[in-house]
Structure formats: C-alpha cells, structure tokens
N, CA, C and O atoms as a GROMACS GRO file, in nm:
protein
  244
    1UNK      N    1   1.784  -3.244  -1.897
    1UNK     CA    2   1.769  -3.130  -1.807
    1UNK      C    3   1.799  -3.176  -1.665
    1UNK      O    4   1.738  -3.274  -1.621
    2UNK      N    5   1.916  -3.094  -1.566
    2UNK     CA    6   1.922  -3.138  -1.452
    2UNK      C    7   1.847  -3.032  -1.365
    2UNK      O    8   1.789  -2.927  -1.395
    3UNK      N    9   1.864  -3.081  -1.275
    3UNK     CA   10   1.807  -3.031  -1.128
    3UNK      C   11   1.808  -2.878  -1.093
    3UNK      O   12   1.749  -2.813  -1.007
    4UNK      N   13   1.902  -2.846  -1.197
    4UNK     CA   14   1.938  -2.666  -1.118
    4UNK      C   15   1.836  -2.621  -1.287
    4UNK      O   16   1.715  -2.620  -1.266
    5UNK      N   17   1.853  -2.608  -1.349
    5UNK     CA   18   1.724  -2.529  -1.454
    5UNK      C   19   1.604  -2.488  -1.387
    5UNK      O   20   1.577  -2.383  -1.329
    6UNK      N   21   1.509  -2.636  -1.414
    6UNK     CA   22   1.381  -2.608  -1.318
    6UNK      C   23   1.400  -2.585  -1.173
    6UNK      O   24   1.292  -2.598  -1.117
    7UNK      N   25   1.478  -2.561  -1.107
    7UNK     CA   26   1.491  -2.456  -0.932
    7UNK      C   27   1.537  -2.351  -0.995
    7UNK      O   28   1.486  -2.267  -0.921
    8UNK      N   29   1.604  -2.278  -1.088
    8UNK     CA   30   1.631  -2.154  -1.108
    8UNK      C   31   1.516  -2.108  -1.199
    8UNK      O   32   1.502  -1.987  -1.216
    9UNK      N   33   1.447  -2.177  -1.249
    9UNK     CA   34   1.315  -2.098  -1.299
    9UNK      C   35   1.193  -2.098  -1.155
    9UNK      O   36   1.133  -2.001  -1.109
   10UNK      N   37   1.188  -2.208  -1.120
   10UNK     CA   38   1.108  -2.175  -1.045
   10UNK      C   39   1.143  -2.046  -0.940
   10UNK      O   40   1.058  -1.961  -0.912
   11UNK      N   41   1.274  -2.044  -0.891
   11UNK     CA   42   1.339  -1.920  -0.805
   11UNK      C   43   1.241  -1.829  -0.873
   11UNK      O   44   1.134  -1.796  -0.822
   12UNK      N   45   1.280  -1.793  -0.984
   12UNK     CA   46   1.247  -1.670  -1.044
   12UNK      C   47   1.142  -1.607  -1.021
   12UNK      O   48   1.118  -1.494  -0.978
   13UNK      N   49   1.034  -1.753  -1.079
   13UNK     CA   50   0.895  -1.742  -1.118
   13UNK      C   51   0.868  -1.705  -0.978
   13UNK      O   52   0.772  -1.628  -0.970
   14UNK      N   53   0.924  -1.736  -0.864
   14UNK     CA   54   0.807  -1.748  -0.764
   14UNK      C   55   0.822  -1.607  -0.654
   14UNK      O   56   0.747  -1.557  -0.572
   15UNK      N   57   0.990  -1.571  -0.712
   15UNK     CA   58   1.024  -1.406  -0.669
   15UNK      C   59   0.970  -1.311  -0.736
   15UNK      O   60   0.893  -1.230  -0.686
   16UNK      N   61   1.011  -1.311  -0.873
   16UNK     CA   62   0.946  -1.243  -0.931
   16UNK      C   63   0.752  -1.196  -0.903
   16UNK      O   64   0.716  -1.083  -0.872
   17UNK      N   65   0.681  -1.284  -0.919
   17UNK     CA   66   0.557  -1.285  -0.899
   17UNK      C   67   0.544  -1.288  -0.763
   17UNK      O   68   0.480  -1.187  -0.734
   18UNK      N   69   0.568  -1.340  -0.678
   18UNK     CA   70   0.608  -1.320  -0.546
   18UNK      C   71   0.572  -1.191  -0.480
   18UNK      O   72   0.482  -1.154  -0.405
   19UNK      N   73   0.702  -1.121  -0.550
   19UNK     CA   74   0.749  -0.947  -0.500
   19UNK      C   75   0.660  -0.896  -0.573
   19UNK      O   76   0.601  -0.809  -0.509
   20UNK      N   77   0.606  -0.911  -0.711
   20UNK     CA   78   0.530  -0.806  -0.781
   20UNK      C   79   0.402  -0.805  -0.730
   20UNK      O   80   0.349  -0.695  -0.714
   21UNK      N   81   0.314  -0.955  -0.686
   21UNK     CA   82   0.208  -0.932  -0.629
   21UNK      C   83   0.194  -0.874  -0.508
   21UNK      O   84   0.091  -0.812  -0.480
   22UNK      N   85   0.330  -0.890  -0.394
   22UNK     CA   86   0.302  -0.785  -0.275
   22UNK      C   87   0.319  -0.662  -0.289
   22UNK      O   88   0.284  -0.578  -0.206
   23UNK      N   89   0.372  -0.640  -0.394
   23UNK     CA   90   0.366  -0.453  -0.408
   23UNK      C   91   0.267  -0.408  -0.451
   23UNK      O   92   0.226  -0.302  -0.406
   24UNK      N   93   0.194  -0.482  -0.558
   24UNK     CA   94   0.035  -0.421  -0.629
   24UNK      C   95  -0.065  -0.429  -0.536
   24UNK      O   96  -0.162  -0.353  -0.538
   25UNK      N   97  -0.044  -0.545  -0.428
   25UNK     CA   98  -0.128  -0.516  -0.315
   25UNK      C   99  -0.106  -0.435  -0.187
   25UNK      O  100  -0.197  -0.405  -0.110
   26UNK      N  101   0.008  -0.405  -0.172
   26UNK     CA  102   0.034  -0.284  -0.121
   26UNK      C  103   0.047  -0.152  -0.162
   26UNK      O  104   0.077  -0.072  -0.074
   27UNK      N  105   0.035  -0.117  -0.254
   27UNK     CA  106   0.030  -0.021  -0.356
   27UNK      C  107  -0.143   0.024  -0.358
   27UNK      O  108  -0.189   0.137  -0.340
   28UNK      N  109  -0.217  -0.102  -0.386
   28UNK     CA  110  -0.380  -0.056  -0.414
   28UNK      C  111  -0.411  -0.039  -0.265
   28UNK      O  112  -0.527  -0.004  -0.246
   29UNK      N  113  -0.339  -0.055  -0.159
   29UNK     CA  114  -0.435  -0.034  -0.050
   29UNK      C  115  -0.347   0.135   0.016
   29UNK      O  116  -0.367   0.224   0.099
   30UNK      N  117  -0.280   0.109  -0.054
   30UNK     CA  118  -0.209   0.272   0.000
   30UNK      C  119  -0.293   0.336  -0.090
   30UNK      O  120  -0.331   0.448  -0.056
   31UNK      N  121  -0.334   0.289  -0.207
   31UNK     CA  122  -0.428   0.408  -0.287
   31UNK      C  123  -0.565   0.453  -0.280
   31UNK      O  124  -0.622   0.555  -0.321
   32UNK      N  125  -0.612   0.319  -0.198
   32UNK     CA  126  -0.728   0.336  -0.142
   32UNK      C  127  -0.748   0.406   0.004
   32UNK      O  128  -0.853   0.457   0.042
   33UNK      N  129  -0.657   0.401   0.059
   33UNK     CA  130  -0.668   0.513   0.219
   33UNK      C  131  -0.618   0.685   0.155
   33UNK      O  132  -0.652   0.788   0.213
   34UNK      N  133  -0.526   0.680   0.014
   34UNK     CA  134  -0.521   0.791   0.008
   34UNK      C  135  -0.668   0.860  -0.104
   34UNK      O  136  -0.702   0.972  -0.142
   35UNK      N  137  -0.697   0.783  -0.114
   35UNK     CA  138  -0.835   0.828  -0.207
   35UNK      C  139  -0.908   0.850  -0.094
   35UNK      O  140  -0.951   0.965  -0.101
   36UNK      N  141  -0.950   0.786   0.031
   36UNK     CA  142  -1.005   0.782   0.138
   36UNK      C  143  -0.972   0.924   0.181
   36UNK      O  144  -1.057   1.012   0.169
   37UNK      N  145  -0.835   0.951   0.237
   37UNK     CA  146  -0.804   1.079   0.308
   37UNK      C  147  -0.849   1.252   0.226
   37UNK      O  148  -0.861   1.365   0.272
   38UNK      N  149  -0.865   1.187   0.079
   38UNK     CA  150  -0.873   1.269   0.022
   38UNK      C  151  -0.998   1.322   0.014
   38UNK      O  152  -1.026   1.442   0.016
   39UNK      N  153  -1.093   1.203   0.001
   39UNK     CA  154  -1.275   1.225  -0.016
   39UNK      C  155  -1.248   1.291   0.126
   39UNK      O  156  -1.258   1.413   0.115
   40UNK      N  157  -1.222   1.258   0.233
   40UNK     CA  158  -1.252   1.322   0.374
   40UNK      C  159  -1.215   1.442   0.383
   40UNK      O  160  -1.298   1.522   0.424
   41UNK      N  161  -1.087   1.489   0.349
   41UNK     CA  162  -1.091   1.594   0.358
   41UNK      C  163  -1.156   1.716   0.249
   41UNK      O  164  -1.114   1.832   0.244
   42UNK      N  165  -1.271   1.659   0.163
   42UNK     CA  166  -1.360   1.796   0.083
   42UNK      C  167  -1.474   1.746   0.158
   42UNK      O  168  -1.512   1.673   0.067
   43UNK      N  169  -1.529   1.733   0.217
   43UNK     CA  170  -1.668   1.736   0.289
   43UNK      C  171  -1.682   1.831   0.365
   43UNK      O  172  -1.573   1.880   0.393
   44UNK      N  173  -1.787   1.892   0.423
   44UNK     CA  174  -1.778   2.026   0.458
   44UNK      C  175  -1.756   2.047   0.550
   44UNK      O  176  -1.696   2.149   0.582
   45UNK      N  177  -1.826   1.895   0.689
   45UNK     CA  178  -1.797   1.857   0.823
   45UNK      C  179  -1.728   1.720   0.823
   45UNK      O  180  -1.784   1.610   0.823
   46UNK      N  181  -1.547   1.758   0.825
   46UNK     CA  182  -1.450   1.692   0.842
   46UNK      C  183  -1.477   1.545   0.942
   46UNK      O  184  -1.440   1.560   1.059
   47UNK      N  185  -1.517   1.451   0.919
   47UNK     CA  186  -1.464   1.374   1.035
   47UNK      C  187  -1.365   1.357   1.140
   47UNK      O  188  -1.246   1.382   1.119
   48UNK      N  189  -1.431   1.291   1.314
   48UNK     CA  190  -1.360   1.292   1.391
   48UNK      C  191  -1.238   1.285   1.398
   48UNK      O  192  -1.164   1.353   1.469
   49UNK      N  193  -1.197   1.165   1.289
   49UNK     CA  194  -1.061   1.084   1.297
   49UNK      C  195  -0.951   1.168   1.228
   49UNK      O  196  -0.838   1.180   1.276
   50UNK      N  197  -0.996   1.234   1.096
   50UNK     CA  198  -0.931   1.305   0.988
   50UNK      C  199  -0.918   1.492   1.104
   50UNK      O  200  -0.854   1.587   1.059
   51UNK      N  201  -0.979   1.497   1.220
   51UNK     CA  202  -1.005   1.633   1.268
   51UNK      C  203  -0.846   1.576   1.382
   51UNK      O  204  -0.738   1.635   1.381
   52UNK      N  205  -0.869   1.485   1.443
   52UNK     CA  206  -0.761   1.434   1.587
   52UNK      C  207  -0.617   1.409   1.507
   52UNK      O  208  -0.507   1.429   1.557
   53UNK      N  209  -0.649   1.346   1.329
   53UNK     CA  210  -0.515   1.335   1.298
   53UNK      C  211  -0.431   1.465   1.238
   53UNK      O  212  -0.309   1.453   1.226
   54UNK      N  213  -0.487   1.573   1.205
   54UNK     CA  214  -0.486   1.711   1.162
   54UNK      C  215  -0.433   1.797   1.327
   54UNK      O  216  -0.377   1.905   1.348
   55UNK      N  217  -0.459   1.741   1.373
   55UNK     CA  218  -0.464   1.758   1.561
   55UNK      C  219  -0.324   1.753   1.576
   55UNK      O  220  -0.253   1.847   1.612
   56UNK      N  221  -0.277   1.603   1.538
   56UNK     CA  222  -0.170   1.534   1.565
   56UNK      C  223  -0.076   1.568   1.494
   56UNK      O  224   0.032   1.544   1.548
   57UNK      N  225  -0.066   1.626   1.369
   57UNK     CA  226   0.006   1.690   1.272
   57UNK      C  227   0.083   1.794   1.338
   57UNK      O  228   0.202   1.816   1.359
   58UNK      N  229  -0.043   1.860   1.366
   58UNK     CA  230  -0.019   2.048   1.401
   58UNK      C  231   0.090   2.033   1.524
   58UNK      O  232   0.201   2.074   1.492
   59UNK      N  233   0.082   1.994   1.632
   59UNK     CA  234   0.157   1.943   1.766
   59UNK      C  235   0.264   1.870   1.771
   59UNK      O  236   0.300   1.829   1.882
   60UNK      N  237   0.327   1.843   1.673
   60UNK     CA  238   0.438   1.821   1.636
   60UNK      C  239   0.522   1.906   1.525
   60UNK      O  240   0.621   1.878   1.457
   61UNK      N  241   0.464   1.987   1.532
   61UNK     CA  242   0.554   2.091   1.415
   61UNK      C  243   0.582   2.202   1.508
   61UNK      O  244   0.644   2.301   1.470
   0.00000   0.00000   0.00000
C-alpha cells in the first residue's frame, strides 16, 4: 500500500464526517431557535424580543 490510499481515505473520512457533523449541528440549533420562536409565539403575553422582532418585520414590508 502506498502513500495516496490511506490520504484518500483519510480525505474522505475526515470530509465526509467533517461536513456531516457541521450540518447536524447546525441543523439542531436552527431547530432549536425554531421550536423556541414557536413556543413564544402561543403564549398569551408575547415576549419583548419576539414583540420588537414582529416590529421589525412589519417596517420593512
């Protein structure tokens, strides 16, 4: 076995897993602010932040 096998597996291994672990962790934290935005907006008294960004929405349309 020469030199280019194990660097083209490792390439792989380390893109592959690489890219897949930054997307599942970017993925669960986009799912967690949208689970977030979502609990906020059914409560009956909206929070400040979710009221200024609803604010910020409207004023640009």
């Amino acid at each position: 076995m020469n030199f280019y096998w194990p660097s083209l597996i490792g390439f792989f291994l380390g893109f592959a897993f690489g890219v897949g672990c930054a997307l599942a962790v970017m993925y669960s934290i986009y799912m967690g602010g949208y689970r977030a935005a979502v609990r906020d907006s059914q409560v009956p008294t909206p929070p400040e932040r979710y009221t200024k960004a609803l604010d910020k929405i409207s004023a640009k349309s």
